[in-house]
Residue frames relative to the residue before (quaternion, step in Angstrom):
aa qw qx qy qz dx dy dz
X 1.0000 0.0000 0.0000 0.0000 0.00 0.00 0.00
X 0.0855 0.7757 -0.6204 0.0781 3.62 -1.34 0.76
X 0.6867 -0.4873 0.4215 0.3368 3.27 -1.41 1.07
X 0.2208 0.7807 -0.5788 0.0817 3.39 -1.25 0.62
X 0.0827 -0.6285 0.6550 0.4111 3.83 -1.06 -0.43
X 0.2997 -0.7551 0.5823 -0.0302 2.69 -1.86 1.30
X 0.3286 -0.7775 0.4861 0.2263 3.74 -0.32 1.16
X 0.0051 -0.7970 0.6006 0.0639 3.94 -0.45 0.34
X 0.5086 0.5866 -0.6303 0.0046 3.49 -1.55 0.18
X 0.0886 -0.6186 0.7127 -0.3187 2.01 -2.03 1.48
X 0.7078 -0.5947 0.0807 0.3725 3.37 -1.18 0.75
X 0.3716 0.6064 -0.4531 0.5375 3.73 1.81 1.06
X 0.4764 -0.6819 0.2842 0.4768 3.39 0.99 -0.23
X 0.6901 -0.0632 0.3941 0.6037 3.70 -1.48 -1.35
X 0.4268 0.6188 -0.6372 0.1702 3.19 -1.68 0.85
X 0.2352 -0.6281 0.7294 0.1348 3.96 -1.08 1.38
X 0.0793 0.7607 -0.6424 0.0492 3.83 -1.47 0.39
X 0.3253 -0.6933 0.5640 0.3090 3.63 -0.33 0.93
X 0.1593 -0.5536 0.8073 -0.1285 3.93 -1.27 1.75
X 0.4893 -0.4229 0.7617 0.0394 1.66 -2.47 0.34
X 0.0546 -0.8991 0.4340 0.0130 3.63 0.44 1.34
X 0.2816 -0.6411 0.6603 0.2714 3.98 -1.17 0.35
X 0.6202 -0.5164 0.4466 0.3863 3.01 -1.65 1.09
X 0.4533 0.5556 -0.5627 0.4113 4.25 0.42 -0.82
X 0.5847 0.4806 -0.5630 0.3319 3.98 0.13 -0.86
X 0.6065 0.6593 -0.3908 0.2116 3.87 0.53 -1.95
X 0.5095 -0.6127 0.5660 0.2113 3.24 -1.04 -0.13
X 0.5241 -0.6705 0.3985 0.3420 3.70 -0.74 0.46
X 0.2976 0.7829 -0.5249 0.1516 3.37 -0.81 1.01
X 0.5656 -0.6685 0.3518 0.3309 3.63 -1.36 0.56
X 0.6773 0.4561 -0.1250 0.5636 3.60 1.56 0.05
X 0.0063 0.8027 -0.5962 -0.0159 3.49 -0.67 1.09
X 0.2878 -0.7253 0.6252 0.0129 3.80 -0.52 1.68
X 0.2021 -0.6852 0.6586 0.2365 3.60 -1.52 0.94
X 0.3517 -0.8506 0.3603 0.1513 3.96 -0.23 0.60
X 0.2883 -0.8602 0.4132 0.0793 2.86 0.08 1.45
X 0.7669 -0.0693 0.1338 0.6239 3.59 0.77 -1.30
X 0.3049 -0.6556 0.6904 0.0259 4.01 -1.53 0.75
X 0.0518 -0.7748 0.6241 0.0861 3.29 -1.26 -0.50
X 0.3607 -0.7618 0.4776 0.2479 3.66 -0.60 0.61
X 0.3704 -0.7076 0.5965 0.0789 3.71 -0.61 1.60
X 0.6251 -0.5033 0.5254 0.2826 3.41 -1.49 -0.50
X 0.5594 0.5930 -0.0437 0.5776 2.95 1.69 -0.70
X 0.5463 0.5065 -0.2251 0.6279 3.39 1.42 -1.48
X 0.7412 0.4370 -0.2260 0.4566 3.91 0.37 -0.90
X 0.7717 0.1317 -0.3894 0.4852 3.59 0.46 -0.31
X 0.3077 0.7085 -0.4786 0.4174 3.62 0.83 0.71
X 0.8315 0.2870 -0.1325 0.4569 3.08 0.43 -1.98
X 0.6596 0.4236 -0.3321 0.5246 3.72 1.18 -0.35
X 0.4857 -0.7632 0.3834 0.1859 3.64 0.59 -0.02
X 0.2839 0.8000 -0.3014 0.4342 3.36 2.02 0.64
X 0.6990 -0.0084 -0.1452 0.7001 3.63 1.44 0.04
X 0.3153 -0.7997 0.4297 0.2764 3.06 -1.44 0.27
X 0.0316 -0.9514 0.2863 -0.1091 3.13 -0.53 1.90
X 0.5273 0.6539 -0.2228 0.4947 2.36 2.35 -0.35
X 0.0202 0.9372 -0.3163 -0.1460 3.83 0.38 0.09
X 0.8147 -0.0500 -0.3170 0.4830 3.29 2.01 1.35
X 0.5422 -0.7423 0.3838 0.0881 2.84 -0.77 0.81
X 0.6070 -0.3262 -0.7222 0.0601 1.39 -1.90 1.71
X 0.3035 -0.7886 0.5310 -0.0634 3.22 -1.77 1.08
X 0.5131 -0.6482 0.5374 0.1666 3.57 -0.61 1.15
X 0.0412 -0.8293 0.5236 0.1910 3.81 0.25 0.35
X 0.6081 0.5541 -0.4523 0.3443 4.08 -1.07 0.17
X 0.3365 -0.8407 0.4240 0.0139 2.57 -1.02 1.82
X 0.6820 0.2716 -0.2501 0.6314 3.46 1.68 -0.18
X 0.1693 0.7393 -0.6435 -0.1036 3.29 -1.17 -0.10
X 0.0347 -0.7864 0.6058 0.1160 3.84 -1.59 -0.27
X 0.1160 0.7276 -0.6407 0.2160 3.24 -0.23 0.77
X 0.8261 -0.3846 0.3535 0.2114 3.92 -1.77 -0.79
X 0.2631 -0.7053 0.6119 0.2428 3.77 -0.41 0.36
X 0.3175 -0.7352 0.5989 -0.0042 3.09 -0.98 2.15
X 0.6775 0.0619 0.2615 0.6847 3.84 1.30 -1.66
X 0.0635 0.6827 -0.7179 0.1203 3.37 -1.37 1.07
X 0.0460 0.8121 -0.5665 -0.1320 3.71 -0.01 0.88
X 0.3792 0.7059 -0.5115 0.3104 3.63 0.97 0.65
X 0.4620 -0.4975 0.5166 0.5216 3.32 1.04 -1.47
X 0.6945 0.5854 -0.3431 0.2392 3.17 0.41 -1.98
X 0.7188 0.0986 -0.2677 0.6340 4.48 0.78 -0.17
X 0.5936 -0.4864 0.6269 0.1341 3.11 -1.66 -0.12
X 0.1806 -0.7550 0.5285 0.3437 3.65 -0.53 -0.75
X 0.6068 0.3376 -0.4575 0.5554 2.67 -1.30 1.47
X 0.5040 0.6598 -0.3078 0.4647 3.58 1.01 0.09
X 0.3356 -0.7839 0.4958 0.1644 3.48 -0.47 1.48
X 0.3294 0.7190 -0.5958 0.1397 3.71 -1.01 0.59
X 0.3120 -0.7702 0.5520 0.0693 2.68 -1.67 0.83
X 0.1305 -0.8641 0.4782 0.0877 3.69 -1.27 -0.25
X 0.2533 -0.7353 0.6246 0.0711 3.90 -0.79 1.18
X 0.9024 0.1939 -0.0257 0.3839 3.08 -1.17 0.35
X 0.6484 0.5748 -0.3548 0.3510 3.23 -1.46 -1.14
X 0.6910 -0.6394 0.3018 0.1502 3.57 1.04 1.49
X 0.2857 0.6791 -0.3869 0.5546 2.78 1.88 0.93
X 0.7649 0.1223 -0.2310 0.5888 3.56 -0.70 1.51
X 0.6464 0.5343 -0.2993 0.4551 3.59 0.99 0.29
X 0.7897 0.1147 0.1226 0.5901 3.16 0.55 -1.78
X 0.7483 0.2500 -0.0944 0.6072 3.50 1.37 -0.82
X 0.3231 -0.7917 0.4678 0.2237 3.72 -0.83 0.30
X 0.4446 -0.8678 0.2076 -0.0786 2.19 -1.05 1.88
X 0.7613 -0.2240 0.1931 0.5770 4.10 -0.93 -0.96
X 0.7392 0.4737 -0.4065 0.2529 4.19 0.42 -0.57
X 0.4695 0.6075 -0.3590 0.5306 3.18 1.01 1.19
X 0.7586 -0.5221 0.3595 0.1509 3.55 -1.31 0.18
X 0.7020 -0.1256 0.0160 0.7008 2.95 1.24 -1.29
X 0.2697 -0.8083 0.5166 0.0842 3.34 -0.93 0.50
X 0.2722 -0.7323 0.6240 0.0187 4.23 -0.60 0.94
X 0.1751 0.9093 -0.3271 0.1885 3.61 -0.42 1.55
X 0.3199 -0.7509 0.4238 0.3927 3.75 0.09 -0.14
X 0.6059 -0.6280 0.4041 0.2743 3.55 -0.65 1.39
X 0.7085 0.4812 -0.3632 0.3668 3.60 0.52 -0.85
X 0.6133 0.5653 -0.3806 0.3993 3.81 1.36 -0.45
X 0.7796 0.4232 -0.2489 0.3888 3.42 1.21 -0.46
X 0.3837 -0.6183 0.6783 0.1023 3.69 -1.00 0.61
X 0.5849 -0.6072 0.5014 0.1941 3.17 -1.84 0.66
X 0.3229 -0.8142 0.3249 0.3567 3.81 -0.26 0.44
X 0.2875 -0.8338 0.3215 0.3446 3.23 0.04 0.63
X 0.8231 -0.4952 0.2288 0.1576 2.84 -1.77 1.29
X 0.7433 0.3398 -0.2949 0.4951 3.47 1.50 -0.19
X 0.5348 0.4374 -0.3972 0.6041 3.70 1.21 0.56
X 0.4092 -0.5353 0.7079 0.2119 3.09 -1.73 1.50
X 0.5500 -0.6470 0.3035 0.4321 3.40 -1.50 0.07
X 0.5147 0.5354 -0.5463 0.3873 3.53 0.80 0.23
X 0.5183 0.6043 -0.3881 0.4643 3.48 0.78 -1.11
X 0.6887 0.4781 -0.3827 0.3882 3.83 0.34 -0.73
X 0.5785 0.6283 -0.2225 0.4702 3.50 1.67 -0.77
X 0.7275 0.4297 -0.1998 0.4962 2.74 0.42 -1.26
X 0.5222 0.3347 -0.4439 0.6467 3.71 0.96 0.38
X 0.0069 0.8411 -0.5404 -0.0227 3.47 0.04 -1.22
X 0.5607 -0.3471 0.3506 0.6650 4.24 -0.56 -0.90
X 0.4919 0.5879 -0.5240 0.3713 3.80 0.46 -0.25
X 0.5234 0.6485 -0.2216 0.5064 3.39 0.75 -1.29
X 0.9335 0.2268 -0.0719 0.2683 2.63 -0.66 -1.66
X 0.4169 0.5929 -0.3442 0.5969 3.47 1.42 -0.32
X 0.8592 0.2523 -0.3744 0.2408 3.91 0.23 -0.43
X 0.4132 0.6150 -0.3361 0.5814 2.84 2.30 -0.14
X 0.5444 0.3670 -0.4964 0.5679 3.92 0.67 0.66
X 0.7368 0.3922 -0.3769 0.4016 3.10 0.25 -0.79
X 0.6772 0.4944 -0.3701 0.4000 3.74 0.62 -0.56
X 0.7822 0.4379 -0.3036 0.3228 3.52 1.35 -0.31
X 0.1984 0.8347 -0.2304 0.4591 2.89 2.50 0.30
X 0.7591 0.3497 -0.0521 0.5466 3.23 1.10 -1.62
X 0.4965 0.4734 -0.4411 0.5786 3.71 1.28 -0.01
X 0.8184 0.3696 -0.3305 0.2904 3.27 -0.16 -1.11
X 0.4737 0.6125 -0.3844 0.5026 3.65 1.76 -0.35
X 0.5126 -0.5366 0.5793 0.3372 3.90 0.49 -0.67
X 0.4709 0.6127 -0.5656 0.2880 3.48 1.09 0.64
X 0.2407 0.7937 -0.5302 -0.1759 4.06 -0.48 0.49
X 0.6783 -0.5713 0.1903 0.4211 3.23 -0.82 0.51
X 0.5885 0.5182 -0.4913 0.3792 3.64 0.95 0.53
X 0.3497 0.6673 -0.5288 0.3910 3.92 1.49 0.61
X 0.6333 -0.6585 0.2035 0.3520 3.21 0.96 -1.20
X 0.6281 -0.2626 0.1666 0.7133 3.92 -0.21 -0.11
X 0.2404 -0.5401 0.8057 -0.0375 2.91 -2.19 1.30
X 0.4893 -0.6387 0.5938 0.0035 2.89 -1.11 1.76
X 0.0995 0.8175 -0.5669 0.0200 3.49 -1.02 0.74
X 0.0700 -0.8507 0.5138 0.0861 3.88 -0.06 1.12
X 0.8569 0.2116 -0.1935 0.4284 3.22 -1.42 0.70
X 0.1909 0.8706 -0.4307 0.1417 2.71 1.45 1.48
X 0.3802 0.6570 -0.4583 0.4624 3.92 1.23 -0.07
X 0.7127 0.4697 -0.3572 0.3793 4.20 0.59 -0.47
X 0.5625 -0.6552 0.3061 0.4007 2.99 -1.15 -0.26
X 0.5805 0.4783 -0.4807 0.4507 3.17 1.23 0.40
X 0.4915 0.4306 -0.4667 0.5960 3.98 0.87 0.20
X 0.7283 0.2666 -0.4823 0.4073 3.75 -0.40 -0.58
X 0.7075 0.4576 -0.3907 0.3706 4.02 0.33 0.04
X 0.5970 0.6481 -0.2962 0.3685 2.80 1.46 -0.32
X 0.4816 0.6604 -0.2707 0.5085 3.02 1.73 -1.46
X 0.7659 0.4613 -0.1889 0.4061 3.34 0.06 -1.60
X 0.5501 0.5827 -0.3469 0.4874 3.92 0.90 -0.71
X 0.6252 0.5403 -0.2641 0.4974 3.54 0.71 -2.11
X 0.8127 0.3356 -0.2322 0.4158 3.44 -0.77 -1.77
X 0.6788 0.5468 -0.3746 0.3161 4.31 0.67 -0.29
X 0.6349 0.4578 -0.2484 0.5706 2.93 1.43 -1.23
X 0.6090 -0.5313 0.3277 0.4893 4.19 0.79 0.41
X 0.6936 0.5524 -0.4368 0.1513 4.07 0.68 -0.22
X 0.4242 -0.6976 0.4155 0.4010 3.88 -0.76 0.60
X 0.1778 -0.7965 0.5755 0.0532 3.48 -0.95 1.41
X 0.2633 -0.6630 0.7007 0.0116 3.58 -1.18 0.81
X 0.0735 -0.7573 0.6485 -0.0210 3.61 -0.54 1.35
X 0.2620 -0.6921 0.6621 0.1183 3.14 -1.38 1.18
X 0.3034 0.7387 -0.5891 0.1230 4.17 -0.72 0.28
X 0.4551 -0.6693 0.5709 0.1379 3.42 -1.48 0.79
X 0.5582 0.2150 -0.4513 0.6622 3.65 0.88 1.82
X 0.0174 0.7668 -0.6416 0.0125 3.24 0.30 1.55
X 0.6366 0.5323 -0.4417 0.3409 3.81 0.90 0.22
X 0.2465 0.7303 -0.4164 0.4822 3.48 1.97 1.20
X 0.4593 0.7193 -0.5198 0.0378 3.46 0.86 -1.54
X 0.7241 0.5324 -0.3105 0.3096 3.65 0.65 -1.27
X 0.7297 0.4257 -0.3442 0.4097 3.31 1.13 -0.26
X 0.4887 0.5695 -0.3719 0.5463 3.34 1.70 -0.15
X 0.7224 0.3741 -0.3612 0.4558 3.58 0.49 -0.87
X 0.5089 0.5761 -0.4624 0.4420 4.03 0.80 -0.55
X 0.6314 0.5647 -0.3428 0.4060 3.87 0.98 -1.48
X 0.8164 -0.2446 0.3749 0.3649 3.62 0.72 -1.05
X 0.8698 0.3847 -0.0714 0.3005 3.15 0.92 -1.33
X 0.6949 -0.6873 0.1610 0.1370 3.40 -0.64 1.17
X 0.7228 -0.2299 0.0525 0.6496 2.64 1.33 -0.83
X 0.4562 -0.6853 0.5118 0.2455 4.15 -0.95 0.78
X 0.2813 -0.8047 0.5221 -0.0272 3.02 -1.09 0.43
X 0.0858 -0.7925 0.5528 0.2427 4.01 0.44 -0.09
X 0.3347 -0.8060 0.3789 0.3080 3.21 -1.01 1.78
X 0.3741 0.8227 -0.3613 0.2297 3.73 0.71 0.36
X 0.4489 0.5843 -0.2230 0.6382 3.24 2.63 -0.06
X 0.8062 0.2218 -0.1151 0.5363 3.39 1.31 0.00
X 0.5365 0.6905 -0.2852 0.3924 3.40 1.31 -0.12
X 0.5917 0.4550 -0.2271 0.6256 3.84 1.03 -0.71
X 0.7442 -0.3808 0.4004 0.3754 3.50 -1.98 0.65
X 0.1320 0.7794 -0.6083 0.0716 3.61 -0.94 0.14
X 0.8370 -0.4858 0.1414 0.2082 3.07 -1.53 0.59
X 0.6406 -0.5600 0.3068 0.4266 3.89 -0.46 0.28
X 0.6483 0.0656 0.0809 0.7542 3.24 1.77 -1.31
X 0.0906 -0.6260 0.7685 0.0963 3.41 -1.46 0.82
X 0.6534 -0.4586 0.4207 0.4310 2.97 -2.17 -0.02
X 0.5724 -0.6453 0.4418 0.2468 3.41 -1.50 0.94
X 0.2286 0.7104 -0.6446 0.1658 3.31 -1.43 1.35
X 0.6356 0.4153 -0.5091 0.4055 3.70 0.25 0.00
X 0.3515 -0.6300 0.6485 0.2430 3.93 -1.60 0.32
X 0.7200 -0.2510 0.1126 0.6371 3.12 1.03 -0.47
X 0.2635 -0.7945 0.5446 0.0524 3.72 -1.58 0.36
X 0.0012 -0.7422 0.6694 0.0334 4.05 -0.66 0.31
X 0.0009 0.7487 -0.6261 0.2180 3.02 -0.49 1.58
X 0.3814 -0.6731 0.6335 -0.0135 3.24 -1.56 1.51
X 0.6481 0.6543 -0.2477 0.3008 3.79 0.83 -0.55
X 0.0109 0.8287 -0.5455 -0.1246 3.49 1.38 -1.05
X 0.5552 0.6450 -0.4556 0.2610 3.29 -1.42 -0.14
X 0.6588 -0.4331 0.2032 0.5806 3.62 -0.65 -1.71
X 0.3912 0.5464 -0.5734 0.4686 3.30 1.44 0.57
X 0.6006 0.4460 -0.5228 0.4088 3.70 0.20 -0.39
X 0.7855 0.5311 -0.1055 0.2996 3.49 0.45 -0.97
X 0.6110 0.3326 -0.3313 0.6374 3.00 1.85 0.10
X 0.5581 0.4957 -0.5164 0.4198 3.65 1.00 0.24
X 0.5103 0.4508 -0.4935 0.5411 3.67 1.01 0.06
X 0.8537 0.2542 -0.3974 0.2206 2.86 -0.20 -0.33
X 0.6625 0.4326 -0.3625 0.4925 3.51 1.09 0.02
X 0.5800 0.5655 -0.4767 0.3414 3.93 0.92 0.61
X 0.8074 -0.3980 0.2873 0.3274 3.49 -1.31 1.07
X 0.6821 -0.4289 0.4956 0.3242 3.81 -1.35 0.36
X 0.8752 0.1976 -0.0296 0.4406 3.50 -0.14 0.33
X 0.5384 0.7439 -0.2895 0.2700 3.67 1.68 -0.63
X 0.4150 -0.6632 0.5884 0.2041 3.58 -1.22 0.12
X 0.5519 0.7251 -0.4103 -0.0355 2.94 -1.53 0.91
X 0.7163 -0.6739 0.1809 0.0096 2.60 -1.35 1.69
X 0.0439 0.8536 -0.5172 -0.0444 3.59 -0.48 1.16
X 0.0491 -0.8144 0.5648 -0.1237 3.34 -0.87 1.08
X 0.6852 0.2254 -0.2688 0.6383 4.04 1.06 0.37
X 0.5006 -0.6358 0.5775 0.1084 3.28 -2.49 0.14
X 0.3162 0.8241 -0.4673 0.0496 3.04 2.03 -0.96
X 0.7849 0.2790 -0.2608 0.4879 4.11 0.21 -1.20
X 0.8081 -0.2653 0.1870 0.4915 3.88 0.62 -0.13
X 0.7125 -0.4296 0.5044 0.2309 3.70 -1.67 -0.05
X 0.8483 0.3738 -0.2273 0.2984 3.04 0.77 -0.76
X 0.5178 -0.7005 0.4648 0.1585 3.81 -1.02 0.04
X 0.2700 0.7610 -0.5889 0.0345 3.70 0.95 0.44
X 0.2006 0.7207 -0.6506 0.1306 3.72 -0.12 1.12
X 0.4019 -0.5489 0.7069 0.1938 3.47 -1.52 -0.60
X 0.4122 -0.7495 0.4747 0.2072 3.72 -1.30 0.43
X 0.1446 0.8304 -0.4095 0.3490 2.77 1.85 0.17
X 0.9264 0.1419 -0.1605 0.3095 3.32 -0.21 -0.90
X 0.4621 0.7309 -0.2632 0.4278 3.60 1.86 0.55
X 0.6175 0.4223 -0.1045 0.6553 3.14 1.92 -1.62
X 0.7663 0.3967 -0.3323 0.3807 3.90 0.79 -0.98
X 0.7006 0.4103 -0.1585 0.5619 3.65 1.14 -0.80
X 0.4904 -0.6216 0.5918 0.1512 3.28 0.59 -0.63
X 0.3403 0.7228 -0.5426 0.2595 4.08 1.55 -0.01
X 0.1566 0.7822 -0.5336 -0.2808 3.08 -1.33 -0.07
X 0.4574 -0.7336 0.4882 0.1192 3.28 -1.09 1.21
X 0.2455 -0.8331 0.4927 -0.0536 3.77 -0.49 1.50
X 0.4275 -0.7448 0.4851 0.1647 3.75 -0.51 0.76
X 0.1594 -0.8426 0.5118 0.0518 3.54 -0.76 0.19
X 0.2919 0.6957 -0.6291 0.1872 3.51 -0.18 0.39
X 0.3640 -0.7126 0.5996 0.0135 2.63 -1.79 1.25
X 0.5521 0.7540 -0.3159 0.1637 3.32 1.19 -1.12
X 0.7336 0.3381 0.1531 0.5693 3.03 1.12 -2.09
X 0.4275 0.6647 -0.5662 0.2341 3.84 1.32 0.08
X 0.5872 -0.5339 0.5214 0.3135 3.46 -1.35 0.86
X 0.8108 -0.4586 0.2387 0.2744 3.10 -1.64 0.87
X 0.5632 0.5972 -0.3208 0.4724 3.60 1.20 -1.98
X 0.8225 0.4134 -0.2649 0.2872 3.30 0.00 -1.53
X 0.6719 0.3837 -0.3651 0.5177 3.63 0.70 -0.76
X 0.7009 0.4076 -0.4573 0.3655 3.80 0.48 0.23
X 0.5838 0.4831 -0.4058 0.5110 3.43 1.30 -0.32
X 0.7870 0.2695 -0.4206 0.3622 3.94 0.75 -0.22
X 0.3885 0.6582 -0.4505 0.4615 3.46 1.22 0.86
X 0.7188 0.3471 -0.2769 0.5349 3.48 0.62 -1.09
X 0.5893 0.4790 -0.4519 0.4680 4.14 0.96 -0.30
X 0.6418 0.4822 -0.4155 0.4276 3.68 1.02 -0.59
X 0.5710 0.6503 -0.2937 0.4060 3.54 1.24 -0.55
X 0.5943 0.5380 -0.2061 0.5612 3.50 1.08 -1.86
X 0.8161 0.3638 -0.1713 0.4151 4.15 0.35 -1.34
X 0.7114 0.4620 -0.1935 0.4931 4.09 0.46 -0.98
X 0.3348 -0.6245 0.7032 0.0585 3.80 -0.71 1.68
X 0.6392 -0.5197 0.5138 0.2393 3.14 -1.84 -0.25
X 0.5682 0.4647 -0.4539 0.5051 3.46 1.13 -0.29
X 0.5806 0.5192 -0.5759 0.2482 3.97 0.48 -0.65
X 0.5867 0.6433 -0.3870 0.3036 3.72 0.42 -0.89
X 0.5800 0.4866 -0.4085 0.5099 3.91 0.33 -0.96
X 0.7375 0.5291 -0.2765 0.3158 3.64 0.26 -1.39
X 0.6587 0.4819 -0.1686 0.5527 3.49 1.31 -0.90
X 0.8941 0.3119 -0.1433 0.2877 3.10 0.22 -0.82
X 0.1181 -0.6265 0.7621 0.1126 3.97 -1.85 0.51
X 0.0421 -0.7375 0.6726 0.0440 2.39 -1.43 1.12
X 0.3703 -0.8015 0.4658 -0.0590 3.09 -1.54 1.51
X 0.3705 -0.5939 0.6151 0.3628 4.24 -0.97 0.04
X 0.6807 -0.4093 0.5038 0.3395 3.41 -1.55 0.46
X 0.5172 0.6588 -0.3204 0.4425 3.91 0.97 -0.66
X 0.8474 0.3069 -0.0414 0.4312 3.14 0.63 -1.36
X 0.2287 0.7733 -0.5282 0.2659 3.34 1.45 0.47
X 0.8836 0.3696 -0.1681 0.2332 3.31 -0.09 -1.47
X 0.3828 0.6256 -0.4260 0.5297 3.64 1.90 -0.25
X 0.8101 0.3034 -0.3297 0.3782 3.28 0.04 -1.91
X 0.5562 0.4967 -0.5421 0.3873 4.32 0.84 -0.42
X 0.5522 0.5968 -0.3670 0.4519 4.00 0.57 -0.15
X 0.7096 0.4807 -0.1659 0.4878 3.59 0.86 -1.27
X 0.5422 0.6684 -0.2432 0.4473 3.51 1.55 -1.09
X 0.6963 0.4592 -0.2795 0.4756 3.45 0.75 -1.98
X 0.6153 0.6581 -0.2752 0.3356 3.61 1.22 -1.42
X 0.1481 -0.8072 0.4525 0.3489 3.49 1.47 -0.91
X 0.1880 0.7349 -0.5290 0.3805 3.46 0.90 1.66
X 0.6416 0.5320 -0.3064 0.4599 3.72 0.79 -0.52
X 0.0762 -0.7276 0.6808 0.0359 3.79 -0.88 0.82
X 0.6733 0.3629 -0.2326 0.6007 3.43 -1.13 1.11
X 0.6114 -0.5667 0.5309 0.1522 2.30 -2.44 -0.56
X 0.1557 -0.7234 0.6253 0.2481 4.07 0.00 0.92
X 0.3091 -0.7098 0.6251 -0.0996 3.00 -1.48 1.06
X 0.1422 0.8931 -0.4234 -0.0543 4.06 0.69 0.79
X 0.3820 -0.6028 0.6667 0.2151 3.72 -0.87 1.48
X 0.1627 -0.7158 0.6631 0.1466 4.07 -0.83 1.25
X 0.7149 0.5436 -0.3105 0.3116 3.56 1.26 0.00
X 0.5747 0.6207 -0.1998 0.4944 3.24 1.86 -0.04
């Protein structure tokens, strides 16, 4: 038996509750992981509150990241006693996932942790993190450098904006955060960024084309904020979607794709291939001191999962929650 939240429904309805769980619950796999630390996603929240539907069986171990210890690996590929972690890969959805104790997995989803992240520190990046360190390398490999000009960051209160900030403003580029607690600025400006914006200049229908000002952008929001950063980004610019926060949809125009030339880059973390999630691990390694982490991060008990996934949906949470499954 081990501590866990558990997702149930059934004819009591929707409900997450911190159990006491038997291994029979795990899922089949060639790898058994003691869990050290989780973290609570956006995803992790409308999972654990039952506000989308993400879980897709039941009952389900929600958390999409975790790191913690290699217990058993009948592949070969770890050892025990081997640190590693893991994003995505439909963990906490379909398979069960990091907000638990011990986790049951398929070697190929996990990656070594690198040697310059404690394991919270790996949390406290987590797929947030690592999701903006794709997106920042999205904009490198596009020919964005930071002498095109300001990079636009939305939903910069989360934890994919506050890494992002901190990624942008290290690597030398001037970032302009856009979030809807402009009475944050100080922690946005402490991250990096230059100047704040309220996202309410970009939230509402707008125009097919605006006047030109982004170099490039990495935007969590989708919707018509996504759609008015096309249209207000430079001849030739880049940007990068990689969240849902304002909605699914796309009310945009091609206007700015055929007249400028923008181009607008996907992001997914879930299902990224192996190369790529180790090459934006070892750049988070190569870029991120030790002071960024305090600034980003809360850190929480397995208890307090389900309040703070409520407070998340609520957009009450700054940063990054960070959950000790041993505390």
């Amino acid at each position: 038996m081990f501590k866990g939240i558990l997702i149930e429904k059934d004819d009591q309805g929707y409900r997450a509750t911190l159990q006491s769980i038997d291994e029979s619950v795990l899922n089949a796999g060639d790898t058994t992981v003691s869990v050290s630390y989780s973290t609570i996603n956006y995803k992790d929240a409308l999972a654990i509150t039952g506000k989308s539907p993400v879980v897709r069986t039941f009952p389900m171990i929600p958390g999409i990241d975790l790191v913690g210890t290699i217990e058993q690996c009948d592949s070969g590929k770890f050892k025990p006693g081997d640190k590693v972690l893991l994003n995505g890969f439909g963990v906490g959805e379909s398979h069960c996932g990091g907000l638990a104790q011990k986790a049951r997995l398929n070697s190929e989803w996990l990656i070594p942790l690198p040697t310059a992240f404690s394991d919270r520190q790996a949390m406290t990046i987590g797929t947030a993190g690592y999701t903006a360190m794709l997106s920042v390398i999205a904009l490198e490999k596009q020919g964005v450098t930071p002498e095109k000009g300001e990079i636009l960051v939305t939903g910069a209160n989360g934890g994919v904006g506050s890494f992002a900030i901190t990624i942008l403003a290290k690597l030398g580029y001037t970032v302009v955060a856009s979030t809807g607690r402009p009475e944050q600025a100080d922690y946005l400006n402490k991250l990096g960024a230059k100047e704040v914006i309220d996202r309410s200049t970009l939230s509402s229908p707008g125009r097919p084309l605006a006047k030109e000002r982004w170099a490039g952008a990495i935007d969590s929001v989708g919707s018509h904020t996504l759609a008015n950063i096309c249209a207000s980004t430079q001849y030739g610019g880049v940007v990068t979607a990689c969240g849902l926060a304002q909605g699914l949809d796309f009310p945009a125009s091609v206007a700015p794709f055929i007249l400028r030339g923008v181009t607008l880059v996907g992001i997914d973390s879930v299902m990224r291939p192996l190369a790529d999630r180790v090459e934006a691990w070892k750049r988070l390694a190569e870029i991120l001191g030790q002071t960024e982490f305090e600034d980003i991060c809360t850190d929480i008990s397995l208890s307090e999962v389900v309040e703070v996934a409520d407070k998340l949906l609520a957009g009450q949470v700054q940063g990054r929650v960070v959950v000790d499954v041993n505390r």
